[in-house]
Biopython code that builds the backbone (N, CA, C, O; Angstrom):
import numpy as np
from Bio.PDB.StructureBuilder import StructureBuilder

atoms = [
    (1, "UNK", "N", (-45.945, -5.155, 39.232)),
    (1, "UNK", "CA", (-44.627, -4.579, 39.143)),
    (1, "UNK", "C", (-43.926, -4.728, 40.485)),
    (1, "UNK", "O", (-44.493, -4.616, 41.572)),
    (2, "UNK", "N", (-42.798, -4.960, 40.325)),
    (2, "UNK", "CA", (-41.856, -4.495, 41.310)),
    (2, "UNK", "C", (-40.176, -4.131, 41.173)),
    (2, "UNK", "O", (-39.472, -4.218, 40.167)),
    (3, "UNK", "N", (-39.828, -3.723, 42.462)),
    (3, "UNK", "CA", (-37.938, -3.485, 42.560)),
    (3, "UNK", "C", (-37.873, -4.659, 43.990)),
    (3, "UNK", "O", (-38.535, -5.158, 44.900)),
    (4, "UNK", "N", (-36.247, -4.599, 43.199)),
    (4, "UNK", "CA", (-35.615, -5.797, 44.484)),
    (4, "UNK", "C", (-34.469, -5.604, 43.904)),
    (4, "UNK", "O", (-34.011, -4.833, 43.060)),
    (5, "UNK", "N", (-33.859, -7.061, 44.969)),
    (5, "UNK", "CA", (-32.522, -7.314, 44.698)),
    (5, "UNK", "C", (-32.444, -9.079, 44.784)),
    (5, "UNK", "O", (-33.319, -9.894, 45.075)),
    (6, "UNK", "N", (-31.182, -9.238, 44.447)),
    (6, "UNK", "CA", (-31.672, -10.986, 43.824)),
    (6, "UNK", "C", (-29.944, -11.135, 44.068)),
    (6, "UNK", "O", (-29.208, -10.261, 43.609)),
    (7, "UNK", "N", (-29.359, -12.351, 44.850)),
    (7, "UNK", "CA", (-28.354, -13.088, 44.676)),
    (7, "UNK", "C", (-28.244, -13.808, 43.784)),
    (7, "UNK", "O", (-29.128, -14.658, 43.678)),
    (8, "UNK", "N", (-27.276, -13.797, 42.891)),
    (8, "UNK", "CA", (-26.514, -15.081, 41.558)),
    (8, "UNK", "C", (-25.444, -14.866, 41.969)),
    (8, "UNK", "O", (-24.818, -13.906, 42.420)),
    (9, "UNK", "N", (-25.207, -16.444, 41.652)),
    (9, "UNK", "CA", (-23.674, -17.540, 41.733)),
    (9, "UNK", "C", (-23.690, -18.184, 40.846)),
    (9, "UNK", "O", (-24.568, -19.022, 40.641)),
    (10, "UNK", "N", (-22.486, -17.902, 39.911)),
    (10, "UNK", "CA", (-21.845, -18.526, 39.020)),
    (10, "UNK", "C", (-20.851, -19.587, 39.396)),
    (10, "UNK", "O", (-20.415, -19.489, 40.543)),
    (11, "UNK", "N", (-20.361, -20.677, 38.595)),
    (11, "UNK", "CA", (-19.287, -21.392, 38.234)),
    (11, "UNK", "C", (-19.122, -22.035, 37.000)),
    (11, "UNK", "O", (-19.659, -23.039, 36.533)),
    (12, "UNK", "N", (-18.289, -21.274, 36.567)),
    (12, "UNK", "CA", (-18.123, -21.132, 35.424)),
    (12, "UNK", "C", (-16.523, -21.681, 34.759)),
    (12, "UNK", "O", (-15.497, -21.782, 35.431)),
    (13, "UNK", "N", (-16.621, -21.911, 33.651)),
    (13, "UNK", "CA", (-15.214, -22.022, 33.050)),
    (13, "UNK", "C", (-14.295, -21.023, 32.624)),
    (13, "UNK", "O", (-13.149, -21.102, 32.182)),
    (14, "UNK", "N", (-15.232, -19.842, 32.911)),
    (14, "UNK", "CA", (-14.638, -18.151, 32.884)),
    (14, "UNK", "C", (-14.052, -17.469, 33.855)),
    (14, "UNK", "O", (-13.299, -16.499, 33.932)),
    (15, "UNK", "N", (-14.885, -18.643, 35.009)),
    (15, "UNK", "CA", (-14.677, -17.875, 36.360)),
    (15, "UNK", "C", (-15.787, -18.103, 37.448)),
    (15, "UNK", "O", (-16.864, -18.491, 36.996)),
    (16, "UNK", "N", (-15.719, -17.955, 38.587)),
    (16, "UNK", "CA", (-16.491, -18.091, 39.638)),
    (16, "UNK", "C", (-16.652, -16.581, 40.582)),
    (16, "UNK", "O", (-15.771, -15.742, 40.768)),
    (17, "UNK", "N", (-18.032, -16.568, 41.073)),
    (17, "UNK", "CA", (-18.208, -15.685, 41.983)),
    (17, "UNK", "C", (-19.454, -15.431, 41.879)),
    (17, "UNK", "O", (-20.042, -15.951, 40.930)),
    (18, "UNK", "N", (-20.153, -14.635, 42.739)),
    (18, "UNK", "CA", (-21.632, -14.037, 42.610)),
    (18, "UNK", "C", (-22.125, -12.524, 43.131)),
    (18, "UNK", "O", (-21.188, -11.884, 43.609)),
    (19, "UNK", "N", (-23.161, -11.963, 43.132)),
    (19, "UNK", "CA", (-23.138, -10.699, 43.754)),
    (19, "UNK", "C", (-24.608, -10.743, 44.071)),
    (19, "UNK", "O", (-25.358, -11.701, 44.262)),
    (20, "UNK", "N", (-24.840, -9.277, 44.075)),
    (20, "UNK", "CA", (-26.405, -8.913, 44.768)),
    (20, "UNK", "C", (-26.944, -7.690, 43.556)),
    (20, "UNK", "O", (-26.851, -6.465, 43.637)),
    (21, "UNK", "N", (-27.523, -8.532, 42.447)),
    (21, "UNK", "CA", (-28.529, -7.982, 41.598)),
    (21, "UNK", "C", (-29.027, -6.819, 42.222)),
    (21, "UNK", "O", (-28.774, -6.773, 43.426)),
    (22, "UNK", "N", (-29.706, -5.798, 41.730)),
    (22, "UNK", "CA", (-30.813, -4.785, 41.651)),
    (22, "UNK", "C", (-31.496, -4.707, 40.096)),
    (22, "UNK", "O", (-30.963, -4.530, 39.001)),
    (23, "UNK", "N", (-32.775, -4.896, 40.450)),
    (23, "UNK", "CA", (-33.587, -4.932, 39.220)),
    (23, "UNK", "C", (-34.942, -4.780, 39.787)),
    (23, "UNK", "O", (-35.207, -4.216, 40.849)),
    (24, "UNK", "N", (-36.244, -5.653, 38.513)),
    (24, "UNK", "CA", (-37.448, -5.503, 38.776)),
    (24, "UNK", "C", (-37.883, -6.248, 37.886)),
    (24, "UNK", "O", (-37.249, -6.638, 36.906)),
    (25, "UNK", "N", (-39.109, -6.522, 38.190)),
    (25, "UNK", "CA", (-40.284, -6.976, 36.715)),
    (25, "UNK", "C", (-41.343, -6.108, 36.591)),
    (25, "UNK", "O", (-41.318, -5.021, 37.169)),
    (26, "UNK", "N", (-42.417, -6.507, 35.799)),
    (26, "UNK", "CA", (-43.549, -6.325, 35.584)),
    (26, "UNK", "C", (-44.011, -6.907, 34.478)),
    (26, "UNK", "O", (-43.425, -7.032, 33.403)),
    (27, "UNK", "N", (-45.510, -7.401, 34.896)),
    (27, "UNK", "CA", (-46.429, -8.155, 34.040)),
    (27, "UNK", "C", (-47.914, -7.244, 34.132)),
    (27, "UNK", "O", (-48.378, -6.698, 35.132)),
    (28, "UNK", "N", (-48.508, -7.282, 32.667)),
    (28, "UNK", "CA", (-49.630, -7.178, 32.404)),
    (28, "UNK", "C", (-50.592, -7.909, 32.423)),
    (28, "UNK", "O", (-50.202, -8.800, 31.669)),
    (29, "UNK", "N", (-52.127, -8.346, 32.913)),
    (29, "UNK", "CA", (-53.289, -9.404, 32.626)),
    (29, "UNK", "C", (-53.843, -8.760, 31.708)),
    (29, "UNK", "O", (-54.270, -7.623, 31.909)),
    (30, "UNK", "N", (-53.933, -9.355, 30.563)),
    (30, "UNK", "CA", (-54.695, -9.024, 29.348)),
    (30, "UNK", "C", (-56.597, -9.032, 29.872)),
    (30, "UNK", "O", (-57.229, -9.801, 30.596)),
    (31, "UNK", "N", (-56.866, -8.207, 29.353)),
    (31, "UNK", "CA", (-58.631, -8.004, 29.730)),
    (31, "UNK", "C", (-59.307, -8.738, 29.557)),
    (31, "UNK", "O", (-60.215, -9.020, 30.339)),
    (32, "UNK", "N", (-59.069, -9.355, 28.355)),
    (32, "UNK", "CA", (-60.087, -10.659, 28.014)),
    (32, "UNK", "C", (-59.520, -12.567, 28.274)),
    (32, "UNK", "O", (-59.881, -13.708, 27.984)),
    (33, "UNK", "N", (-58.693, -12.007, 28.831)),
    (33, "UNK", "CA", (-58.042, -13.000, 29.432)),
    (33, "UNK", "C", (-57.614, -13.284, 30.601)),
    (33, "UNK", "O", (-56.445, -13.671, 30.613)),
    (34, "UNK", "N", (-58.262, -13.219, 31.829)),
    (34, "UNK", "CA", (-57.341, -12.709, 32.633)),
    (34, "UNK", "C", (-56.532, -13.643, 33.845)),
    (34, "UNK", "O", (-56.115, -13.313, 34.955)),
    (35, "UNK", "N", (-56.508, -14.920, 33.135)),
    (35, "UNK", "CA", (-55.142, -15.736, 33.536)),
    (35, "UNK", "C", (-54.107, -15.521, 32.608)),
    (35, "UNK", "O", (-53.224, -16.364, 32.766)),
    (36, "UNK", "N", (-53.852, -14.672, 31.642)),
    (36, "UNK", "CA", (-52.580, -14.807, 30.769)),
    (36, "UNK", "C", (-52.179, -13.426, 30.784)),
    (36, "UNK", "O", (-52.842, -12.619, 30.132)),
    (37, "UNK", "N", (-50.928, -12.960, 31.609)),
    (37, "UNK", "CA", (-49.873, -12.190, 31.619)),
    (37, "UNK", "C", (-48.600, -12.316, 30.387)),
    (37, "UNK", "O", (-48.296, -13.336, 29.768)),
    (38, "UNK", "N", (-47.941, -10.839, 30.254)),
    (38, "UNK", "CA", (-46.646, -11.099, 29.643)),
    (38, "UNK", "C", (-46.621, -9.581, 30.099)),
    (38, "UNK", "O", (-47.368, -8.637, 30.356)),
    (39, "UNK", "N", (-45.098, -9.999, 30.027)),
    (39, "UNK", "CA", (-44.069, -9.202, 30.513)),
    (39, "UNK", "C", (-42.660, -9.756, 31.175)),
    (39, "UNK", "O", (-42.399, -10.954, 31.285)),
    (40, "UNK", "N", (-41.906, -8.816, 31.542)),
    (40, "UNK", "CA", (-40.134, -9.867, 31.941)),
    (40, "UNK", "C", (-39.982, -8.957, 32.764)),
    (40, "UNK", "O", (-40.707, -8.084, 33.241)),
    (41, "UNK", "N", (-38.843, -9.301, 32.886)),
    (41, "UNK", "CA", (-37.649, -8.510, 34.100)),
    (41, "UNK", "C", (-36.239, -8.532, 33.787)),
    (41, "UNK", "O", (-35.679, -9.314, 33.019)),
    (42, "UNK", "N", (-35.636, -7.439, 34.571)),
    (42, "UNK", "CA", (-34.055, -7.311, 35.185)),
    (42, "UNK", "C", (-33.149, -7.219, 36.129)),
    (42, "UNK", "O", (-33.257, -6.435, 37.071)),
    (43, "UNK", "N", (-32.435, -7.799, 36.008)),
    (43, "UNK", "CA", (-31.177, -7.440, 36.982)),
    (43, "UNK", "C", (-29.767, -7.201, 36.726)),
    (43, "UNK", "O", (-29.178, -7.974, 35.970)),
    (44, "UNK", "N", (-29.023, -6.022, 37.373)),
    (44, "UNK", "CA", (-28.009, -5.859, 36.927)),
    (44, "UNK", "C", (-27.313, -5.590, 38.233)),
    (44, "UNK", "O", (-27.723, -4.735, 39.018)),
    (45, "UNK", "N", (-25.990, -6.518, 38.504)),
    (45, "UNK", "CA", (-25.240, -6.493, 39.415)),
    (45, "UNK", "C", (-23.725, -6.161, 39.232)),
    (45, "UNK", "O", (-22.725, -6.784, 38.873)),
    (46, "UNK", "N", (-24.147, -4.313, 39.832)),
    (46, "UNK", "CA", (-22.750, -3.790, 39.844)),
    (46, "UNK", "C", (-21.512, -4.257, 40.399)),
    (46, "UNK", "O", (-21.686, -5.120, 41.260)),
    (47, "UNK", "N", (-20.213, -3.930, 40.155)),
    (47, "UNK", "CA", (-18.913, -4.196, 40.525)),
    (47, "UNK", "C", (-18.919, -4.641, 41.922)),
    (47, "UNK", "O", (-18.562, -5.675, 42.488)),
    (48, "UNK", "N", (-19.537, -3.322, 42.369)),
    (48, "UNK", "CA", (-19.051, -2.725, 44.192)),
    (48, "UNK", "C", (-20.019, -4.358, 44.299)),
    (48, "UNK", "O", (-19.235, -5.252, 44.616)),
    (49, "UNK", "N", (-20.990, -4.711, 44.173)),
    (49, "UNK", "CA", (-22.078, -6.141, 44.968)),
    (49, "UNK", "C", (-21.098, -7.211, 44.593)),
    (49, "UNK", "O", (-21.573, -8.300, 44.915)),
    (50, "UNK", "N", (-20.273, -7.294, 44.207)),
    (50, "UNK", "CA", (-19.863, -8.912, 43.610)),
    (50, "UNK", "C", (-18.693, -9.401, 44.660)),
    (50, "UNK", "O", (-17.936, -8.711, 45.344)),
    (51, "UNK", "N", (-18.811, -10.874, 44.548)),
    (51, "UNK", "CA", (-17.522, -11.409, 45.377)),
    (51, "UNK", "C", (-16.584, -12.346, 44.206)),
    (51, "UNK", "O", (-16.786, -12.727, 43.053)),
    (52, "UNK", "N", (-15.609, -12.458, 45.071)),
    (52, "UNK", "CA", (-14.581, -13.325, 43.338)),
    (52, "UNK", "C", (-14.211, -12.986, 42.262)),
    (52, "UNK", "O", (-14.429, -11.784, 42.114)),
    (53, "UNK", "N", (-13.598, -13.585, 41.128)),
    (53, "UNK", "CA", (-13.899, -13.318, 39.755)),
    (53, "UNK", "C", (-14.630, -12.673, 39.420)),
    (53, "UNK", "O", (-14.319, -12.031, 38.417)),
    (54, "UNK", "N", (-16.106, -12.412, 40.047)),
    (54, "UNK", "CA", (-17.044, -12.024, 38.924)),
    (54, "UNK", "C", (-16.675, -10.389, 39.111)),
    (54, "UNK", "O", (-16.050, -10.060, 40.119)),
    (55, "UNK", "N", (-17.106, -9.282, 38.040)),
    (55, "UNK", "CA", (-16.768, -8.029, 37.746)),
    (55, "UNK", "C", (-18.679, -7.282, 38.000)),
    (55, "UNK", "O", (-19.152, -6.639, 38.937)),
    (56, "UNK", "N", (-19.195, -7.681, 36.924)),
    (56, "UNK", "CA", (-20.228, -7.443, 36.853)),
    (56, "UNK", "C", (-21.162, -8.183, 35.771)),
    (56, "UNK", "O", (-20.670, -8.651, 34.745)),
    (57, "UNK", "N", (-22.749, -8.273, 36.101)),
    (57, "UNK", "CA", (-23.072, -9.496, 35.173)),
    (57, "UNK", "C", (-24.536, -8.664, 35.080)),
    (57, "UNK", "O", (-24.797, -7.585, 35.612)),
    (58, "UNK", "N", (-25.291, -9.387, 34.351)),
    (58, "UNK", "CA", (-26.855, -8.616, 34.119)),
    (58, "UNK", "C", (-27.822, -9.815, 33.429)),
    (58, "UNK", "O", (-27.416, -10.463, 32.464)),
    (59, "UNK", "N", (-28.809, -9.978, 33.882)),
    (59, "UNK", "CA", (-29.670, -10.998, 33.317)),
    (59, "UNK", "C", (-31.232, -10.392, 32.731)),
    (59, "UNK", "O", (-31.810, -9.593, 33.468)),
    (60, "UNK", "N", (-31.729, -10.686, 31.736)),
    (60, "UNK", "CA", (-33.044, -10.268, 31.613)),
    (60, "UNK", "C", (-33.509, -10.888, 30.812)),
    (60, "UNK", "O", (-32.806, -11.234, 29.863)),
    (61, "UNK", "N", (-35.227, -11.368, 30.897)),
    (61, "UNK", "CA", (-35.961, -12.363, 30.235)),
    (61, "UNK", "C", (-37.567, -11.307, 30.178)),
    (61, "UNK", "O", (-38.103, -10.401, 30.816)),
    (62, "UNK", "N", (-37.811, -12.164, 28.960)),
    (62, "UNK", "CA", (-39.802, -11.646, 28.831)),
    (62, "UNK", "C", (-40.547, -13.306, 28.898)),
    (62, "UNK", "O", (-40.155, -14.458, 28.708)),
    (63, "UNK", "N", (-41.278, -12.921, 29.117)),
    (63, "UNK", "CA", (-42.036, -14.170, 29.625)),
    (63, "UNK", "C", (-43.802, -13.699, 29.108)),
    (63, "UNK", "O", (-44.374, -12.612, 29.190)),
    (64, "UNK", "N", (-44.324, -15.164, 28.525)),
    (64, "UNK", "CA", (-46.099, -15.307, 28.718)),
    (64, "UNK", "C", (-46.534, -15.907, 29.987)),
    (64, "UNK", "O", (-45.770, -16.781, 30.396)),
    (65, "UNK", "N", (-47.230, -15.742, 30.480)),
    (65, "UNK", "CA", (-47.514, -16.496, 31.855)),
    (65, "UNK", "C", (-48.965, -17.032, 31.814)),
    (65, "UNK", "O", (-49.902, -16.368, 31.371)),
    (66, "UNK", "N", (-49.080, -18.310, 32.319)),
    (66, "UNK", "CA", (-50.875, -18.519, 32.320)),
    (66, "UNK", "C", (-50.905, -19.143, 34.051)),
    (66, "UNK", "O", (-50.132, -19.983, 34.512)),
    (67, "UNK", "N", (-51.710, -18.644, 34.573)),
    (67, "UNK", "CA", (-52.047, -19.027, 35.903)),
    (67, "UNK", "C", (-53.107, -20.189, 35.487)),
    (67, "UNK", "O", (-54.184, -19.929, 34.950)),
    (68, "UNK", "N", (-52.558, -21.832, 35.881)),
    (68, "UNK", "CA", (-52.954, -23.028, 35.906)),
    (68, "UNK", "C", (-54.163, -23.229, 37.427)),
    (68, "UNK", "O", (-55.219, -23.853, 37.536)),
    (69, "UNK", "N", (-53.649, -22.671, 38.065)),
    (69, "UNK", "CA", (-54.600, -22.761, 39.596)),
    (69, "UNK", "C", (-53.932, -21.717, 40.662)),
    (69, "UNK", "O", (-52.799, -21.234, 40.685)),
    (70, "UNK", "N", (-54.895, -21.569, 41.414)),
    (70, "UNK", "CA", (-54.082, -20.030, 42.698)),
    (70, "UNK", "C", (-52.654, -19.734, 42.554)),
    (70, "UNK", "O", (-51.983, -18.732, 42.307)),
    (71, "UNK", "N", (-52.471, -20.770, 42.758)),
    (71, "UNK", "CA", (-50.477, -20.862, 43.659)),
    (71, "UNK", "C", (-49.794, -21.547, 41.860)),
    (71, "UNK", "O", (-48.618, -21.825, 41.623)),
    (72, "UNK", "N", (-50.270, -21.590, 41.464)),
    (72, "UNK", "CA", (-49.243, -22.014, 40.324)),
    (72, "UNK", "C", (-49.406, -21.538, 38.826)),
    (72, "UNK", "O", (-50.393, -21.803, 38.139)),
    (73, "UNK", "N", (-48.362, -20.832, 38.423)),
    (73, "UNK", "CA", (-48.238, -20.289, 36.671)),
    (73, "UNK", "C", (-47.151, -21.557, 36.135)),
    (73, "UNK", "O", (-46.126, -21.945, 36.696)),
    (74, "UNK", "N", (-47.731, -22.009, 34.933)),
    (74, "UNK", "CA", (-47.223, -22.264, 33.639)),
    (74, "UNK", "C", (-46.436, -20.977, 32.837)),
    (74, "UNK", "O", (-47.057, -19.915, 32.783)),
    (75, "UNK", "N", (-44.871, -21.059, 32.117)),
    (75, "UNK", "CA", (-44.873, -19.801, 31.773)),
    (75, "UNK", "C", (-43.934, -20.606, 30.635)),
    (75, "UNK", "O", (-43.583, -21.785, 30.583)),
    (76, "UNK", "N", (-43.680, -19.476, 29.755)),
    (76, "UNK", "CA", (-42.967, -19.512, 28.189)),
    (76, "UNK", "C", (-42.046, -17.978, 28.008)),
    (76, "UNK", "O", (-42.600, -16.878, 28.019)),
    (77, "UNK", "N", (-40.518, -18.186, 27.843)),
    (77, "UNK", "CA", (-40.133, -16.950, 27.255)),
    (77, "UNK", "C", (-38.749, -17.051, 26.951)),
    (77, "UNK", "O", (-38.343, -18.208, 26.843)),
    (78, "UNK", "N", (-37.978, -16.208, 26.797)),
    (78, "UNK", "CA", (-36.783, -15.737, 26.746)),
    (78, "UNK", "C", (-36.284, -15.198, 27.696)),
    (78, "UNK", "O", (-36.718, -14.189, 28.252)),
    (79, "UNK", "N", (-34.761, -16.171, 28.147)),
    (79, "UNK", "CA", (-33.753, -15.144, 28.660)),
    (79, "UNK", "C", (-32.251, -14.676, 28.105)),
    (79, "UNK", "O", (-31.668, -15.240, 27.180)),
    (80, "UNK", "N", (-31.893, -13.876, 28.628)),
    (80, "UNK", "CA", (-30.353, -13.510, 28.525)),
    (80, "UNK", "C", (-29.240, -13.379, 30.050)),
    (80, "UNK", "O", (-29.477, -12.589, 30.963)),
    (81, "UNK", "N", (-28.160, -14.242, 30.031)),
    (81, "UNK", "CA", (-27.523, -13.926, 31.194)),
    (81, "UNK", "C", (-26.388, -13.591, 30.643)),
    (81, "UNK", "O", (-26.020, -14.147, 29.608)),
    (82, "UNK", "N", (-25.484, -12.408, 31.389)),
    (82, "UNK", "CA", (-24.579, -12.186, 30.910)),
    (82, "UNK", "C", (-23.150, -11.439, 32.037)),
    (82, "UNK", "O", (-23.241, -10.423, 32.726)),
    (83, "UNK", "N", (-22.222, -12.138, 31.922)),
    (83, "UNK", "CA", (-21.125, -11.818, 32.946)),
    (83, "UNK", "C", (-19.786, -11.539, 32.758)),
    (83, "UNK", "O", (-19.272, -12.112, 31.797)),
    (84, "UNK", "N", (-19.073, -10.804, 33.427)),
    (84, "UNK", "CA", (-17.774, -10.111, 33.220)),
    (84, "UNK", "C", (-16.667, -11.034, 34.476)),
    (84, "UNK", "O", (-16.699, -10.999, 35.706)),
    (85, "UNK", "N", (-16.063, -11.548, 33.846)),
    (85, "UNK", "CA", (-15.486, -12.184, 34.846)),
    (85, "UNK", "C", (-13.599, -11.682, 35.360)),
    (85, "UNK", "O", (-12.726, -12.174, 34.644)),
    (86, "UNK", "N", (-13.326, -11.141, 36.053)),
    (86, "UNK", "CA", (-11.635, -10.521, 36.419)),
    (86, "UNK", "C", (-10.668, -11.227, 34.732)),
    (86, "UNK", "O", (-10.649, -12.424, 34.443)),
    (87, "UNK", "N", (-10.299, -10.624, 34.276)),
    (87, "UNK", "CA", (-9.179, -10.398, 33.289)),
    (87, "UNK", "C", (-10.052, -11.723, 32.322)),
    (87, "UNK", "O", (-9.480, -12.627, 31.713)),
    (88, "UNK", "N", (-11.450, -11.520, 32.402)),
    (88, "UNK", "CA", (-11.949, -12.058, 31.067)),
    (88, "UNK", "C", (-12.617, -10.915, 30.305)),
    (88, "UNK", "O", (-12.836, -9.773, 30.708)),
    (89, "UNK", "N", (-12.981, -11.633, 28.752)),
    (89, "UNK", "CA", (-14.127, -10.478, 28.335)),
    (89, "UNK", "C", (-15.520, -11.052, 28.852)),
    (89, "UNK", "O", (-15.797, -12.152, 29.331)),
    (90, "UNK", "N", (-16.292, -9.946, 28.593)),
    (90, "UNK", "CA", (-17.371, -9.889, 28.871)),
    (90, "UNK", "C", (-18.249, -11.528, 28.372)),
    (90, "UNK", "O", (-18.163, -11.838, 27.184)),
    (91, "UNK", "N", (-18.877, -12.273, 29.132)),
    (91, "UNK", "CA", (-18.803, -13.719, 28.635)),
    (91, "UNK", "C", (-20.761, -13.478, 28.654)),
    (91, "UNK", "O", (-21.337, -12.623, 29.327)),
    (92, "UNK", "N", (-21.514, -14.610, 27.618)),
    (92, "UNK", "CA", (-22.901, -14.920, 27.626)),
    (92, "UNK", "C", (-23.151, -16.344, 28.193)),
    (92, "UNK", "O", (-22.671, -17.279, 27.552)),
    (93, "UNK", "N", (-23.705, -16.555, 29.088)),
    (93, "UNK", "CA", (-23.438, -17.604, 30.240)),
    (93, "UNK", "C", (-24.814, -18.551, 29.763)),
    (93, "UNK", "O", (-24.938, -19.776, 29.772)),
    (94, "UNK", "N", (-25.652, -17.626, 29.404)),
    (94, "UNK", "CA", (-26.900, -18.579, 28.821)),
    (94, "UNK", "C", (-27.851, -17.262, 28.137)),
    (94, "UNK", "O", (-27.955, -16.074, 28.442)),
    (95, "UNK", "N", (-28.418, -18.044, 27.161)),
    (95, "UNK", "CA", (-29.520, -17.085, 26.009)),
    (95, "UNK", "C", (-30.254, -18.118, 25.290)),
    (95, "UNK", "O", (-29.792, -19.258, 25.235)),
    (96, "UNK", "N", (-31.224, -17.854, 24.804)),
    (96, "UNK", "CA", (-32.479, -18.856, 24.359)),
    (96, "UNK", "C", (-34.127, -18.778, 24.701)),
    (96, "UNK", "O", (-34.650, -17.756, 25.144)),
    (97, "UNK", "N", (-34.706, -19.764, 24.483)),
    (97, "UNK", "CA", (-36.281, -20.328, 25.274)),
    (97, "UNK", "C", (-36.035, -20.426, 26.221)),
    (97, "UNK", "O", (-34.853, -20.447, 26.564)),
    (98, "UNK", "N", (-37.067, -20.533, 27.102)),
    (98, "UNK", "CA", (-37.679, -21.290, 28.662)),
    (98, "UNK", "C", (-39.059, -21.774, 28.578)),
    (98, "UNK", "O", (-40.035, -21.242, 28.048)),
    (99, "UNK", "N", (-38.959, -22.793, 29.151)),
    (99, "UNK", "CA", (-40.432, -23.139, 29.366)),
    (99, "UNK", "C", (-40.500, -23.692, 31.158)),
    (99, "UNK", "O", (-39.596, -24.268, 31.763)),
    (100, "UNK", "N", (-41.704, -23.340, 31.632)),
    (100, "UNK", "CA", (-40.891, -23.591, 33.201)),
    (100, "UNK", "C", (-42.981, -23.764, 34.214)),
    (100, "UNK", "O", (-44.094, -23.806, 33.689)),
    (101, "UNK", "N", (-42.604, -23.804, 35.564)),
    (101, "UNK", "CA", (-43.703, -23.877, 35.964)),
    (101, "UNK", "C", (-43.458, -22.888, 37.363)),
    (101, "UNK", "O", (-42.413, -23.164, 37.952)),
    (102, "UNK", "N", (-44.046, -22.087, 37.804)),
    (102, "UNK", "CA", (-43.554, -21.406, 38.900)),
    (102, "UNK", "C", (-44.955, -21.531, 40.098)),
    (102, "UNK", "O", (-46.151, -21.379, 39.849)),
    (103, "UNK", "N", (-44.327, -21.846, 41.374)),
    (103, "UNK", "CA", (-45.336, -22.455, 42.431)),
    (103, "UNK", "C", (-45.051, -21.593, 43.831)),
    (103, "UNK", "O", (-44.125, -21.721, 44.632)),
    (104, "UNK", "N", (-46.259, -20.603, 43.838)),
    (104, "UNK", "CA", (-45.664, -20.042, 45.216)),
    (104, "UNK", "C", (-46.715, -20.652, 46.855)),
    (104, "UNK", "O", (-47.924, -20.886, 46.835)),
    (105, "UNK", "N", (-46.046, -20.741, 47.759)),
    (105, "UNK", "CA", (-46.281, -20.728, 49.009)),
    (105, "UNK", "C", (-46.628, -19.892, 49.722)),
    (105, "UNK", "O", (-46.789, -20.128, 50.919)),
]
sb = StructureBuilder()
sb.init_structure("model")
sb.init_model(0)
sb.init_chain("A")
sb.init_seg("    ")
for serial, (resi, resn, name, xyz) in enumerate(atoms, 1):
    if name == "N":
        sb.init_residue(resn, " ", resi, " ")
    sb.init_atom(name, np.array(xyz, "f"), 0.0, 1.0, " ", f" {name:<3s}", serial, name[0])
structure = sb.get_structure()
């Protein structure tokens, strides 16, 4: 588990701008498995964090995760991004699958 904060930048056909997320994740290791996690995360970036166009926006995804070797997960899931852009409505910027590989240092 954790809390943070996360920069997104948009450019968009709605509008441009970005802010400073506050959110978190958390993942579970299943017992009998214990390279395969699931669980997701959020972020939601109020008014007052944003620069530009943007108003306020919020993203959140669930994810399976399999740790391939130390430093690297294979993962599978769903996200949702979603943003308010100055004298637009509320716009869905991306929603669907992911399939992805994540490699830390």
């Amino acid at each position: 588990m954790g809390l943070g904060a996360r920069w997104s930048q948009y450019d968009t056909d709605h509008g441009d701008g970005g802010g400073l997320g506050l959110g978190g994740y958390g993942y579970y290791y299943l017992p009998g498995a214990p390279r395969v996690s699931l669980g997701g995360y959020g972020y939601v970036t109020p008014d007052v964090a944003t620069s530009n166009d943007l108003e306020h926006s919020y993203e959140y995804g669930l994810r399976a995760r399999y740790q391939v070797i130390d430093n690297v997960e294979g993962y599978v899931g769903y996200r949702k991004v979603k943003a308010d852009f100055e004298n637009r409505d509320e716009r869905t910027l991306d929603s669907g699958p992911l399939v992805g590989m994540r490699l830390q240092f």
